[in-house]
Short mmCIF file of the C-alpha atoms (twelve columns), coordinates in Angstrom:
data_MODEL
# 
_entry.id   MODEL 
# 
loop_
_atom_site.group_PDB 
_atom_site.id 
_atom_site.type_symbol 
_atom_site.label_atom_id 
_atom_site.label_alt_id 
_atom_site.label_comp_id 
_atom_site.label_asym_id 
_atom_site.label_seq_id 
_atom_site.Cartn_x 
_atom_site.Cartn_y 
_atom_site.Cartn_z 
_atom_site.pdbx_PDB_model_num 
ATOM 1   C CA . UNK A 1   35.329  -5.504  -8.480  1 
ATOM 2   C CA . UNK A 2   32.204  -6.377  -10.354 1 
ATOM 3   C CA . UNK A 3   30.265  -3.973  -12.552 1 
ATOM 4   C CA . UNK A 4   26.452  -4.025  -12.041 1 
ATOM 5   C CA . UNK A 5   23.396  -2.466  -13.337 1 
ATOM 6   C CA . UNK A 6   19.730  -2.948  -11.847 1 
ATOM 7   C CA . UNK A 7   16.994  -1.630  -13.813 1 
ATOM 8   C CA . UNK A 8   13.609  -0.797  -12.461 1 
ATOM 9   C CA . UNK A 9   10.638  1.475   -13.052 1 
ATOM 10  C CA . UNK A 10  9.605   4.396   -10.292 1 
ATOM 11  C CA . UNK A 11  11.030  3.642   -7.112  1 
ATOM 12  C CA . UNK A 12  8.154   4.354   -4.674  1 
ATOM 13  C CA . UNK A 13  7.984   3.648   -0.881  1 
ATOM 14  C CA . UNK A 14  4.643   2.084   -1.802  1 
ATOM 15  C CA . UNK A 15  6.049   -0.656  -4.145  1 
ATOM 16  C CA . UNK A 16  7.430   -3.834  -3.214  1 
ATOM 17  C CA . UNK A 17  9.844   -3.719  -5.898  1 
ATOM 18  C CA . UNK A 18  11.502  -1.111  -4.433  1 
ATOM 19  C CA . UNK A 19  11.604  -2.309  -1.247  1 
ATOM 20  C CA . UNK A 20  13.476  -5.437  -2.655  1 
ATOM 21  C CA . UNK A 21  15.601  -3.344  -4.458  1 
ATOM 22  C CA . UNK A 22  16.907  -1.246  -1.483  1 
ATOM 23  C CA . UNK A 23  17.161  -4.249  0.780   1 
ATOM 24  C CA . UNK A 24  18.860  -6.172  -2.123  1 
ATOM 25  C CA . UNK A 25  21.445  -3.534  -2.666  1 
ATOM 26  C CA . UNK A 26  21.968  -2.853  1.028   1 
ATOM 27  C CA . UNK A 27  23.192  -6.211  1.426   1 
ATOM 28  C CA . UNK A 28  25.330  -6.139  -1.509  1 
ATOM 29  C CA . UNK A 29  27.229  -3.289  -0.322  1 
ATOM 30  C CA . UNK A 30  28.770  -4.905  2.702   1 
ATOM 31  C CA . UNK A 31  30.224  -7.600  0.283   1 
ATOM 32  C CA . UNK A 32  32.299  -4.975  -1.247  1 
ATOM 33  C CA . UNK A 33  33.144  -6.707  -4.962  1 
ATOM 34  C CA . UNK A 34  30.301  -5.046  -6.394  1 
ATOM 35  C CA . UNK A 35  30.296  -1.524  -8.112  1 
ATOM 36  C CA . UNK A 36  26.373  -0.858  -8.461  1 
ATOM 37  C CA . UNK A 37  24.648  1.512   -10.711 1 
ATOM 38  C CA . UNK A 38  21.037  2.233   -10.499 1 
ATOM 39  C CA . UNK A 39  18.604  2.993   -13.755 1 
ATOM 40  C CA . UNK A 40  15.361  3.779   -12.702 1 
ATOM 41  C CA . UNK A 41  12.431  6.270   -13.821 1 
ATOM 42  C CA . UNK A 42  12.354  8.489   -10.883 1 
ATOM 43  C CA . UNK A 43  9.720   7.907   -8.172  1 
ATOM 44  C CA . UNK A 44  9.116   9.122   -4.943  1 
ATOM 45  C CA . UNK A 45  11.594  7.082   -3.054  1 
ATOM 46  C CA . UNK A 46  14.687  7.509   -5.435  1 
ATOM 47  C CA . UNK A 47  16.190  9.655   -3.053  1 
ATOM 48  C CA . UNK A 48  16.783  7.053   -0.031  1 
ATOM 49  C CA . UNK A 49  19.454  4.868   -2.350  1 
ATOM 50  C CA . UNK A 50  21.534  7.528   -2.436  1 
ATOM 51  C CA . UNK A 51  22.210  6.865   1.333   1 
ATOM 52  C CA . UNK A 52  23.716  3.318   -0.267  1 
ATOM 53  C CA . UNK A 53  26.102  5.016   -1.592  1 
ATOM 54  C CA . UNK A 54  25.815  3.947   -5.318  1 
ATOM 55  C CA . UNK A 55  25.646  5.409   -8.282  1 
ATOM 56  C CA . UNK A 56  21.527  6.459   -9.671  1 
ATOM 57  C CA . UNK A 57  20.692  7.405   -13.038 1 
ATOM 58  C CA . UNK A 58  17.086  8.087   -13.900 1 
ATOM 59  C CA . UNK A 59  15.988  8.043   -17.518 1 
ATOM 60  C CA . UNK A 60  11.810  7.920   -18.276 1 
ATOM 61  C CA . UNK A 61  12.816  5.990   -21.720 1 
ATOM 62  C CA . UNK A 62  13.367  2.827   -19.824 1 
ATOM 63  C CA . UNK A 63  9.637   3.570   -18.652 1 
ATOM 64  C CA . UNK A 64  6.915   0.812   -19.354 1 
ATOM 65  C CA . UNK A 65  4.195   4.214   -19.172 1 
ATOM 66  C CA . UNK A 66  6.262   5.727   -21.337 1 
ATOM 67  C CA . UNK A 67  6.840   2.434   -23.834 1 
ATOM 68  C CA . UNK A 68  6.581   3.417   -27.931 1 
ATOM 69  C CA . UNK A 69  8.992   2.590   -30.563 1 
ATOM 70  C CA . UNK A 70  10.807  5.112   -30.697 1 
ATOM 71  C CA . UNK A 71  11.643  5.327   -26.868 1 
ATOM 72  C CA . UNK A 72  12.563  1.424   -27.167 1 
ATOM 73  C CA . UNK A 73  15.244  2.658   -29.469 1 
ATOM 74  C CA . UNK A 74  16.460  5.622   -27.744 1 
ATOM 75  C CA . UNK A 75  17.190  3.114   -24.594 1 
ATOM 76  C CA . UNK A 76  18.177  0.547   -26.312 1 
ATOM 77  C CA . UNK A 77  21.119  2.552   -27.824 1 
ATOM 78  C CA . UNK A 78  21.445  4.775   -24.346 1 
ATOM 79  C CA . UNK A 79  22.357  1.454   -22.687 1 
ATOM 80  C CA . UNK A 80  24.442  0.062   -24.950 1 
ATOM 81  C CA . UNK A 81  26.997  3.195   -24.813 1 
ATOM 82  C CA . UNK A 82  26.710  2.820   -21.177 1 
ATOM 83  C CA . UNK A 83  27.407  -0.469  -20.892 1 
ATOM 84  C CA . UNK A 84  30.462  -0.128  -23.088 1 
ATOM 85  C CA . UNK A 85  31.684  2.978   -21.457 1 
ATOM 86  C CA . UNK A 86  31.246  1.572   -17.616 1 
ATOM 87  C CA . UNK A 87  32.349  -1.927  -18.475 1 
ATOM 88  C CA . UNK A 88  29.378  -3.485  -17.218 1 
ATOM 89  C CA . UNK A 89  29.352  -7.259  -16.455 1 
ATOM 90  C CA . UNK A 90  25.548  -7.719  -15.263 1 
ATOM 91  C CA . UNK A 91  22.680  -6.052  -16.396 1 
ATOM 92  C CA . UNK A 92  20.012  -6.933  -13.638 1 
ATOM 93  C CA . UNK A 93  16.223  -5.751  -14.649 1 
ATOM 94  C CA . UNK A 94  13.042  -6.006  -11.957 1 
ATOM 95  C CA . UNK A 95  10.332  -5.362  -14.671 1 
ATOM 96  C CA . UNK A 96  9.754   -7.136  -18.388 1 
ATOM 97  C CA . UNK A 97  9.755   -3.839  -20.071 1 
ATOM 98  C CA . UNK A 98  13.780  -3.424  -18.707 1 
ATOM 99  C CA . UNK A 99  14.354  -6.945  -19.474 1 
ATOM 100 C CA . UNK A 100 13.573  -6.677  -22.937 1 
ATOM 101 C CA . UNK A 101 15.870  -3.723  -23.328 1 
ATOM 102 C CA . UNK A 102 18.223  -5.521  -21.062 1 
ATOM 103 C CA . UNK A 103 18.400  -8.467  -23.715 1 
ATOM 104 C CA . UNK A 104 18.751  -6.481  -26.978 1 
ATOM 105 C CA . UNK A 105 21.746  -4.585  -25.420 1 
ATOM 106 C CA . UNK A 106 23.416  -7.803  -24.792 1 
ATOM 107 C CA . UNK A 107 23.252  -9.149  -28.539 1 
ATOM 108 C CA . UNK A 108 25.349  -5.985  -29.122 1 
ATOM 109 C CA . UNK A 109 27.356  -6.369  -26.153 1 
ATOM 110 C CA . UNK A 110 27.883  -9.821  -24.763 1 
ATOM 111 C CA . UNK A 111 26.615  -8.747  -21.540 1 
ATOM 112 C CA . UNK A 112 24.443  -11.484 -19.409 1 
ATOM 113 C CA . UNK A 113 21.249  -10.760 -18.479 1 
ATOM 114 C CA . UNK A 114 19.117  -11.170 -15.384 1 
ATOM 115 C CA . UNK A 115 15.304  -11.039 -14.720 1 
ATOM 116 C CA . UNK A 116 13.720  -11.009 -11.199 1 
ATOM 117 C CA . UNK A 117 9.958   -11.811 -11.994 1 
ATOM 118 C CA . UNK A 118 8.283   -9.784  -9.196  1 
ATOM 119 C CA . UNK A 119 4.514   -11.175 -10.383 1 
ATOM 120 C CA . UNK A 120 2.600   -13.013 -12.704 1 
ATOM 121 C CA . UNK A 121 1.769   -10.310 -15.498 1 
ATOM 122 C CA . UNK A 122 -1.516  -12.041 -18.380 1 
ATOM 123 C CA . UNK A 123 0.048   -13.061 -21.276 1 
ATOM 124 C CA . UNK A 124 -0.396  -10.359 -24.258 1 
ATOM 125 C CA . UNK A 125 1.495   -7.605  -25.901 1 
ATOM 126 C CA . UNK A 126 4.345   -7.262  -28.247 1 
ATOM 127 C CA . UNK A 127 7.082   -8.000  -25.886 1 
ATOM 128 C CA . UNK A 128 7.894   -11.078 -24.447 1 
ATOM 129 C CA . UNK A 129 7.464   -11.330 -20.322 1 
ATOM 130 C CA . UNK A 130 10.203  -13.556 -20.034 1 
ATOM 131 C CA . UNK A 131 13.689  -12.073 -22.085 1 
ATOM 132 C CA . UNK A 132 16.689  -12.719 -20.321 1 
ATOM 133 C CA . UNK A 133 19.580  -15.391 -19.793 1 
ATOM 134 C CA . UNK A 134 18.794  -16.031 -15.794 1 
ATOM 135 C CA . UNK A 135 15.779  -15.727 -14.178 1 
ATOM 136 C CA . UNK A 136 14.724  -14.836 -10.020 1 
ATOM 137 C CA . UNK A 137 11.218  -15.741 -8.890  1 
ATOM 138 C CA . UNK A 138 10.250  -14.181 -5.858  1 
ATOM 139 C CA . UNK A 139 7.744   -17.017 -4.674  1 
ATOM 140 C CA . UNK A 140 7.283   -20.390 -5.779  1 
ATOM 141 C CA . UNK A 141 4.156   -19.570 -7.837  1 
ATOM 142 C CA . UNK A 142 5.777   -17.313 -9.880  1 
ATOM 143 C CA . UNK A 143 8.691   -20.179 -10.300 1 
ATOM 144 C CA . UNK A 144 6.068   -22.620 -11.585 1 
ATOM 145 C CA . UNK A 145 4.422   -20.107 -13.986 1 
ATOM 146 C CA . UNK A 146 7.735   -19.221 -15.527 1 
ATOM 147 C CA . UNK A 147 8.865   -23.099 -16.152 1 
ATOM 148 C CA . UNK A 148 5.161   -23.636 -17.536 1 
ATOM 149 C CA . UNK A 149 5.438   -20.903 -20.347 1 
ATOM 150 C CA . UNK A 150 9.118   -21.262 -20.933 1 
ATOM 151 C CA . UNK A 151 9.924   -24.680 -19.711 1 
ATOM 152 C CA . UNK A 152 13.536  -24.196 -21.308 1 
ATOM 153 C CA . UNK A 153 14.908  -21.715 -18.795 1 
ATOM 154 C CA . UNK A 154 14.381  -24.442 -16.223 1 
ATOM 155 C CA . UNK A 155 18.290  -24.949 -15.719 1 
ATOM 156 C CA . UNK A 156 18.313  -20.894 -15.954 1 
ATOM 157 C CA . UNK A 157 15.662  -20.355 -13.037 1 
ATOM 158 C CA . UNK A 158 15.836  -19.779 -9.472  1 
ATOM 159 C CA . UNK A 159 13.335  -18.846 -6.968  1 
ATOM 160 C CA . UNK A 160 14.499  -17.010 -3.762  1 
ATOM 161 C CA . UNK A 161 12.645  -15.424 -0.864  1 
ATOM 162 C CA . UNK A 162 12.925  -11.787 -0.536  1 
ATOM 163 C CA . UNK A 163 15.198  -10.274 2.176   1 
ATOM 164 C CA . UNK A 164 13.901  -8.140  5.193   1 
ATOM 165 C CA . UNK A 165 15.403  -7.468  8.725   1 
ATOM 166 C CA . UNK A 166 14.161  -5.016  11.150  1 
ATOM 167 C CA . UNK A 167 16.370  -3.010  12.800  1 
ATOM 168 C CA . UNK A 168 14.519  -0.604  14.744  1 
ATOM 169 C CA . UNK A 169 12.470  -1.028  18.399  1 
ATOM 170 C CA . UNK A 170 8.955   -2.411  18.280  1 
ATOM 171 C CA . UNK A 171 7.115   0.062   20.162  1 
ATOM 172 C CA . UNK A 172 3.236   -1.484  20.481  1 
ATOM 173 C CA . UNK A 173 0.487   0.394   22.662  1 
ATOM 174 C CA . UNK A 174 0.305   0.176   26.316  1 
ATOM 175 C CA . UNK A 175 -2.955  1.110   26.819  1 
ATOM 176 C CA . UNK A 176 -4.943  -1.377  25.433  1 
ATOM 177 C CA . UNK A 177 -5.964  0.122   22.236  1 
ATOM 178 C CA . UNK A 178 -5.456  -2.310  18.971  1 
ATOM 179 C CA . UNK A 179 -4.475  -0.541  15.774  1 
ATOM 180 C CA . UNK A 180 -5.418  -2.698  12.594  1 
ATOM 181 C CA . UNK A 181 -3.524  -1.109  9.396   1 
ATOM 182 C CA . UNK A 182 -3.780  -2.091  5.717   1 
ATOM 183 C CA . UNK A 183 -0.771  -0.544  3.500   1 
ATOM 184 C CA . UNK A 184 -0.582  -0.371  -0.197  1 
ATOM 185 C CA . UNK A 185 -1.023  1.211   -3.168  1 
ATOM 186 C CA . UNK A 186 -4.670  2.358   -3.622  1 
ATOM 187 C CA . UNK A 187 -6.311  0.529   -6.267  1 
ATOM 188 C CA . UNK A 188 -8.917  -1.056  -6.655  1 
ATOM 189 C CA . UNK A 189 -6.491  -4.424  -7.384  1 
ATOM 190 C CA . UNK A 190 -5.495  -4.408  -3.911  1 
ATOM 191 C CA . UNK A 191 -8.863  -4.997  -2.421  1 
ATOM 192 C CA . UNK A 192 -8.855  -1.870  0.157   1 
ATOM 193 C CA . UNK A 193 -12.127 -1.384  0.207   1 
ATOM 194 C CA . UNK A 194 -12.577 -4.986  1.089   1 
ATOM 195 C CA . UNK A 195 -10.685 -3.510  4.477   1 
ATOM 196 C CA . UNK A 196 -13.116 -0.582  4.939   1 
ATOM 197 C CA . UNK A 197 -16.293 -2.915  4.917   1 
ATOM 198 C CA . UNK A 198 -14.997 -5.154  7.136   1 
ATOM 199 C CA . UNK A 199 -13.236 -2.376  9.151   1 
ATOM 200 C CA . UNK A 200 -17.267 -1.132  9.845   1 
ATOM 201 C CA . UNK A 201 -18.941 -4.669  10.504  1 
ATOM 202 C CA . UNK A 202 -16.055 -5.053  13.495  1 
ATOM 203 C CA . UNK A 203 -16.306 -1.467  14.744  1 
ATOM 204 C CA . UNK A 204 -19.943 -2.432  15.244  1 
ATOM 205 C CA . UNK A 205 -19.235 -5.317  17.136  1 
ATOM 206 C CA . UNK A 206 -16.242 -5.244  19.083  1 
ATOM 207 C CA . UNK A 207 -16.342 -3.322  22.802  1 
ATOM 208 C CA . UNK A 208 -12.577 -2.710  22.679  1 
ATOM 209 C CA . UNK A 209 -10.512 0.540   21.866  1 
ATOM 210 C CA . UNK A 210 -9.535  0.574   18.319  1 
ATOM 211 C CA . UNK A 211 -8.035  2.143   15.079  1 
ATOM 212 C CA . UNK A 212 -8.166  1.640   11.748  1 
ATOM 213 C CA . UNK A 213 -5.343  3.123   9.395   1 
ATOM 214 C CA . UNK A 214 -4.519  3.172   5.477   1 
ATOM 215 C CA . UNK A 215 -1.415  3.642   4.358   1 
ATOM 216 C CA . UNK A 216 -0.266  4.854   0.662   1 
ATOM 217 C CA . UNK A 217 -1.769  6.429   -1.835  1 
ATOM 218 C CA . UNK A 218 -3.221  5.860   -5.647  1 
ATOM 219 C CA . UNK A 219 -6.283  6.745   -8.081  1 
ATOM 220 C CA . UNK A 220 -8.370  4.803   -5.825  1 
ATOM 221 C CA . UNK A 221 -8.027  7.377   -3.235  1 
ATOM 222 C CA . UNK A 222 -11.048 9.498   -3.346  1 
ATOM 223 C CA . UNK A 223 -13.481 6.770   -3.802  1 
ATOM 224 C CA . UNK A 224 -11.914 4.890   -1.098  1 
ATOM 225 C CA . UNK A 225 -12.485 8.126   1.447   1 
ATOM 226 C CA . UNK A 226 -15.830 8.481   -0.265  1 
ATOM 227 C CA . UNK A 227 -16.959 4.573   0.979   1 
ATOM 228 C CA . UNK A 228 -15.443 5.169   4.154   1 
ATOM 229 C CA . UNK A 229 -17.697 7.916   4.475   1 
ATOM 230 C CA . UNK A 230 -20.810 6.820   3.368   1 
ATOM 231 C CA . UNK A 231 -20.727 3.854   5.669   1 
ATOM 232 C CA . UNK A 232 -19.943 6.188   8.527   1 
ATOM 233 C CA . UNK A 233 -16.632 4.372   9.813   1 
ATOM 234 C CA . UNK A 234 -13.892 6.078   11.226  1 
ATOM 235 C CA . UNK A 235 -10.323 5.451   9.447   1 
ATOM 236 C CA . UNK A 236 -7.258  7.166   9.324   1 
ATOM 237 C CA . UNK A 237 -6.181  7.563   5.933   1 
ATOM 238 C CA . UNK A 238 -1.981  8.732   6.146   1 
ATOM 239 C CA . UNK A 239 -0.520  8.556   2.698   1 
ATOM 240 C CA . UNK A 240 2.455   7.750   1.802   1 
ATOM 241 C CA . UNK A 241 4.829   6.802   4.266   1 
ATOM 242 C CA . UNK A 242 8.631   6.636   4.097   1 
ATOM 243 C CA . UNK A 243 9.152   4.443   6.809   1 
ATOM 244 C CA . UNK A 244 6.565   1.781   6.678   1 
ATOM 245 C CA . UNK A 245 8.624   -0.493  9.138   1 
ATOM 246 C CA . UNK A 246 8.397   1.804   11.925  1 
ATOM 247 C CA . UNK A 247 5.400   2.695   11.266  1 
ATOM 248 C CA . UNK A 248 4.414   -1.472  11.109  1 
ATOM 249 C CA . UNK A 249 6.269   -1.405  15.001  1 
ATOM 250 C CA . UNK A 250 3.468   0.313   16.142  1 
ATOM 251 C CA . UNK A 251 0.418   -1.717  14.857  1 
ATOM 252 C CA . UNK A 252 -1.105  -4.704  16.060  1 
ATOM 253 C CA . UNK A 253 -3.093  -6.637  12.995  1 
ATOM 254 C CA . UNK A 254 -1.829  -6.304  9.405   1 
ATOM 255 C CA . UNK A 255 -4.601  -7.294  6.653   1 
ATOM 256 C CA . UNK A 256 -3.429  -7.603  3.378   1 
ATOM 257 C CA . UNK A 257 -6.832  -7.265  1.235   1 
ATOM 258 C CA . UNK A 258 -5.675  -8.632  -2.060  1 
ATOM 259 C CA . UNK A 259 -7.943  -9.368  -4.767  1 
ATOM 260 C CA . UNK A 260 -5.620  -10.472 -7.121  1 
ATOM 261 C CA . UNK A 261 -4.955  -14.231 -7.310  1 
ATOM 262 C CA . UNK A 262 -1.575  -14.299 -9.141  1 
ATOM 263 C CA . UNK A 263 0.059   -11.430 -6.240  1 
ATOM 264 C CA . UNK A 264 3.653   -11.823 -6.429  1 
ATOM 265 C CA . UNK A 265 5.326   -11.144 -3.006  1 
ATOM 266 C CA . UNK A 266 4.088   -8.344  -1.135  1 
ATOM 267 C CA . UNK A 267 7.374   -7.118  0.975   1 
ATOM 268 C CA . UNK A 268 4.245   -5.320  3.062   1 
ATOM 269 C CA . UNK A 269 3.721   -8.695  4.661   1 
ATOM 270 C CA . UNK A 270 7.181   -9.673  5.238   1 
ATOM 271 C CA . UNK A 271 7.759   -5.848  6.967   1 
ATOM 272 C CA . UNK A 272 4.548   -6.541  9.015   1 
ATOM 273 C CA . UNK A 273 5.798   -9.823  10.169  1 
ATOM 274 C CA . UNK A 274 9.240   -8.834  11.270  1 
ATOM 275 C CA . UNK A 275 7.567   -5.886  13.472  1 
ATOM 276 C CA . UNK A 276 5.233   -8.460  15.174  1 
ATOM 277 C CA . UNK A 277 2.012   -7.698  13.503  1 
ATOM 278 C CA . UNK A 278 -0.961  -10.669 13.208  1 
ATOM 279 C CA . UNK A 279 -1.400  -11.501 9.799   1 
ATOM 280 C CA . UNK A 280 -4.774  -11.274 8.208   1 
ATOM 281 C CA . UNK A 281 -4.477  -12.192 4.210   1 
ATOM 282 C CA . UNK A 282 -6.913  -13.030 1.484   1 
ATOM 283 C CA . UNK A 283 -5.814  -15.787 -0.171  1 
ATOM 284 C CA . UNK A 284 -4.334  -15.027 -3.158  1 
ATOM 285 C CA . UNK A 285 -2.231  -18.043 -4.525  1 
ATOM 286 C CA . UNK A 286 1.552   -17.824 -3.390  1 
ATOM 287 C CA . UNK A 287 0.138   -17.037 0.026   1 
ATOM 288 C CA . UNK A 288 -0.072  -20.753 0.285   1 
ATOM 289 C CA . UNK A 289 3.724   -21.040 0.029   1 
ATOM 290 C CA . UNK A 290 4.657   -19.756 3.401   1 
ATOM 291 C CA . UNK A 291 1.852   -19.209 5.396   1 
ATOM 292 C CA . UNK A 292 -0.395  -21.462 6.821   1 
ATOM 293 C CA . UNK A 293 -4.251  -20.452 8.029   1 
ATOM 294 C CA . UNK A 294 -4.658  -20.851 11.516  1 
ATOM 295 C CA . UNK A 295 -0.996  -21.281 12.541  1 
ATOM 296 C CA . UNK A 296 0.591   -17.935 11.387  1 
ATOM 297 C CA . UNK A 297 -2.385  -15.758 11.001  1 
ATOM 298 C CA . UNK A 298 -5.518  -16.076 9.739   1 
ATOM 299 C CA . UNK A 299 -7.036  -15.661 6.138   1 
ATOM 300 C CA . UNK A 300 -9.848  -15.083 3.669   1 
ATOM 301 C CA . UNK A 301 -11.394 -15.223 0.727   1 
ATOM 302 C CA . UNK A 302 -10.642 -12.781 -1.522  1 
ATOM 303 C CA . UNK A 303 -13.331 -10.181 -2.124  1 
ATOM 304 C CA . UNK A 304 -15.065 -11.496 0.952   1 
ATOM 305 C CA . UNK A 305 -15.805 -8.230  3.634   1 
ATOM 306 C CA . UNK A 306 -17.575 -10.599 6.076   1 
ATOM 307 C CA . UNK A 307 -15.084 -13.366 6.254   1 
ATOM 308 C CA . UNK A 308 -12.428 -10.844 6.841   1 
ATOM 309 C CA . UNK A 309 -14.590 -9.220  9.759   1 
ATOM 310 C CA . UNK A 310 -15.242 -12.538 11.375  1 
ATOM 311 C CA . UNK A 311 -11.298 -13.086 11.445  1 
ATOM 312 C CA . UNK A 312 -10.573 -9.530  12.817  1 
ATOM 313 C CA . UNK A 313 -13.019 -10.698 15.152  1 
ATOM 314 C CA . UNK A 314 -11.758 -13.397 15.911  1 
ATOM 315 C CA . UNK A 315 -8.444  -12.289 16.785  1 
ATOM 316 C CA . UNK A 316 -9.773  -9.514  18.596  1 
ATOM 317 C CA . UNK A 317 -11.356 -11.718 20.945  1 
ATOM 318 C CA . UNK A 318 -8.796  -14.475 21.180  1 
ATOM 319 C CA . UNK A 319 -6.191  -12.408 22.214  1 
ATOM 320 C CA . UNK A 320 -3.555  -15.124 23.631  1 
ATOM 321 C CA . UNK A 321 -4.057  -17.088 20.233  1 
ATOM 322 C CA . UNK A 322 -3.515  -14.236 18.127  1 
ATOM 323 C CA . UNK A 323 -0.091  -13.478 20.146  1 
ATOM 324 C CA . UNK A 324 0.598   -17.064 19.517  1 
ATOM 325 C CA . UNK A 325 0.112   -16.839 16.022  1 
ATOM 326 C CA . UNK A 326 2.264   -13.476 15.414  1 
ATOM 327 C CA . UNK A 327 5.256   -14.775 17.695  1 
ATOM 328 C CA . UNK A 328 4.888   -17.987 14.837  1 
ATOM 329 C CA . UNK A 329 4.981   -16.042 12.114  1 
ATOM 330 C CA . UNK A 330 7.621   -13.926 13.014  1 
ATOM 331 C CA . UNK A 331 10.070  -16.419 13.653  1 
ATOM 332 C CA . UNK A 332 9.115   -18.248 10.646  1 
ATOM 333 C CA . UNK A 333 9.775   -14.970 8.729   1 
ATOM 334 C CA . UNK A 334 13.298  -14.470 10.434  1 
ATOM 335 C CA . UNK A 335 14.329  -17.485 8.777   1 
ATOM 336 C CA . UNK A 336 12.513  -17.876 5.211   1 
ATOM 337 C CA . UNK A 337 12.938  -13.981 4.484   1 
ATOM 338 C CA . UNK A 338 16.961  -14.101 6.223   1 
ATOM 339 C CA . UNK A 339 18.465  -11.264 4.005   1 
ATOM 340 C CA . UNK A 340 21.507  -12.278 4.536   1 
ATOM 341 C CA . UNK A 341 20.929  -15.485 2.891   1 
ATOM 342 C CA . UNK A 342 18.800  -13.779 0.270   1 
ATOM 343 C CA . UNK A 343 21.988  -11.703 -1.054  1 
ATOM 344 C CA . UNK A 344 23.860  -15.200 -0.896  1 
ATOM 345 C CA . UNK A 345 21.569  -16.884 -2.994  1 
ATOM 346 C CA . UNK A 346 21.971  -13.671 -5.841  1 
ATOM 347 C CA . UNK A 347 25.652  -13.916 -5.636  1 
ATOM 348 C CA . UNK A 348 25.588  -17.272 -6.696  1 
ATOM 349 C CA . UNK A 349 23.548  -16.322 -9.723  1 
ATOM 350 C CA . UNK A 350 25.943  -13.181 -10.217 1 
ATOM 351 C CA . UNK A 351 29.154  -15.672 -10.081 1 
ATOM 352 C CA . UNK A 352 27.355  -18.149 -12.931 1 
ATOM 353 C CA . UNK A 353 27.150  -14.842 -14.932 1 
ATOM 354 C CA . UNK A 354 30.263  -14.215 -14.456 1 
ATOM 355 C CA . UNK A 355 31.560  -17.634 -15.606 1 
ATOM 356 C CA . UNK A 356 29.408  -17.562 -18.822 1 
# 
């Protein structure tokens, strides 16, 4: 039995991170020759690992909103008894902030390190965005970025598609009405009130029944509510939602409204995908990766309302395509995001750890 420790931030149900996290660990459970601990900052969402049946530990020092010297210290030292105490073998961080801590700990320790690079964060600040021994990329683009800046770790990197099965029923409308849902964190990064502009140029031109829904919640929130209701279109706005996926089993179109370029991997689009939903994306760059325009959804350019309408639209009124298109997608997404194979892939990065 192998000793290991993930380190995160807030586990929300709103944050792909966490998602990853939970499917991650659920997978590692049924290999049973891993003892995993948890470190995390709290969150909204903490409380569903503790159905995995592992061990969680929340502590705001390891906080990036909480970062300062002094609390850099205070963790630093916090994990290194740990570590030492619980014979840890693998420290295992989802967030630069961790990994940094990670890394000092294991100059004291002789503990490898892991990184899983979740995004592409603008270079700046005092600590390093890449400080560990191996690295994960969650898409391709991220994988590329990494060997660019740090073209050493190249024998140290690894890219590998998140992990995602559905187990519930799919449970779309029988009465003809299409619901169109955007989910995410509410800022203004993600673009939502690209959704709500387009969301009003198609309820003015399509005949059809439809609905419009927002899922999560943020600081973006008011204003969001505000422009919805200033442009006089109907949307249900249903914060935060625990169970996204059967929630996702119900919908018909998923738009992911994106305006940032360097997105990571939203597990949004992978949940959407395994519940049969259309895909309608902006593209942001490692869209490009796995999904292609036209043959497993449609997308857009980012911070473009109109071009998003006009594919809405267009699946709207091309129904047969559209199913074409999801049924695609879907079994595309079976495959690349297999989390089976996912869990395989991190094993194999555990068992070099190991070695070393």
């Amino acid at each position: 039995m192998h000793n290991l420790l993930f380190l995160t931030g807030e586990l929300n149900y709103t944050d792909g991170v966490s998602s990853h996290l939970y499917n991650l660990i659920s997978e590692l459970q049924k290999n049973k020759n891993y003892n995993i601990t948890l470190l995390c900052t709290g969150g909204d969402s903490a409380g569903r690992f503790k159905d995995l049946k592992i061990k969680i530990l929340e502590d705001n020092t390891f906080g990036h909103n909480n970062r300062s010297v002094k609390n850099f210290s205070v963790a630093l030292k916090r994990l290194i008894k740990f570590i030492y105490k619980n014979k840890i073998d693998i420290l295992h961080s989802h967030n630069h902030y961790a990994a940094n801590i990670s890394y000092y700990a294991s100059r004291f320790t002789g503990v490898i390190t892991v990184q899983t690079n979740h995004g592409i964060i603008p270079q700046g600040g005092f600590l390093k965005h890449f400080k560990a021994h191996k690295y994960i990329t969650v898409s391709e683009t991220i994988e590329k970025y990494l060997l660019k800046y740090k073209p050493e770790t190249q024998k140290n990197a690894r890219f590998i598609n998140q992990g995602f099965q559905y187990a519930g029923n799919i449970r779309k409308s029988s009465d003809g009405e299409i619901r169109i849902i955007c989910a995410s964190r509410l800022i203004r990064e993600k673009g939502i009130d690209v959704f709500i502009r387009a969301a009003k140029i198609v309820t003015g031109r399509y005949n059809g029944k439809l609905r419009f829904f927002i899922a999560g919640e943020g600081e973006y929130e008011g204003v969001l509510k505000s422009l919805a209701k200033s442009i006089h279109v109907s949307i249900v706005f249903l914060g935060t939602i625990k169970n996204l996926p059967e929630l996702l089993s119900e919908t018909n179109i998923f738009v992911m409204p994106t305006r940032i370029p360097s997105e990571g991997f939203p597990m949004t689009l992978v949940e959407a995908a395994m519940t049969k939903n259309l895909i309608i994306s902006s593209d942001f760059n490692s869209l490009k990766n796995f999904f292609k325009n036209e043959v497993d959804g449609f997308t857009f350019e980012i911070d473009n309302h109109e071009q998003l309408a006009e594919k809405m639209l267009k699946a709207l009124n091309n129904p047969d395509q559209a199913r074409l298109m999801t049924e695609t997608f879907f079994k595309k997404s079976k495959i690349l995001f297999d989390p089976s194979v996912m869990c395989n892939k991190h094993i194999e990065v555990y068992k070099e750890c190991l070695k070393e």
